[in-house]
C-alpha positions, 0 to 999 in steps of 0.5 A: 723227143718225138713222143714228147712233141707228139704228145704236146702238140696232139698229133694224131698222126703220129699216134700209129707209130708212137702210140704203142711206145708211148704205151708201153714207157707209161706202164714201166715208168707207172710201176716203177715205185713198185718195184724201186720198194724191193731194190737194196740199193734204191734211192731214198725218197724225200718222204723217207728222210725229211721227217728225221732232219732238222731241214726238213723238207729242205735236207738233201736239197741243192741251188743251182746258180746260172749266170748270164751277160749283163749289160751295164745299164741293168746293173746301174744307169749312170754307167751307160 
């Protein structure tokens, strides 16, 4: 969280400290397609499936519904 703000906000005061961190989470998270390539168990990539289906692009995709409170004037005016 400290590199994400760090890095949003451009502190170069933090850059001593969480540079090096920041660094390193690059270079593994860079070659991490790589090496997922030589894994049995690796997720399938949307590219890999997608070509197959009759979705499409689509297959294998889900919506999240999140609700909120409303009040009555949002939803008709003459309930107010």
């Amino acid at each position: 969280m400290d590199v994400n703000r760090a890095s949003t906000n451009l502190d170069p005061t933090k850059l001593k400290n969480l540079g090096p961190f920041a660094n390193a989470l690059f270079h593994i998270l860079r070659s991490g397609n790589i090496s997922d390539r030589k894994r049995e168990d690796a997720i399938e990539q949307g590219i890999q499936f997608s070509k197959n289906d009759e979705l499409g692009d689509m297959c294998r995709s889900f919506l999240l519904f999140r609700g909120c409170l409303m009040s009555k004037e949002w939803i008709h005016p003459r309930w107010t």
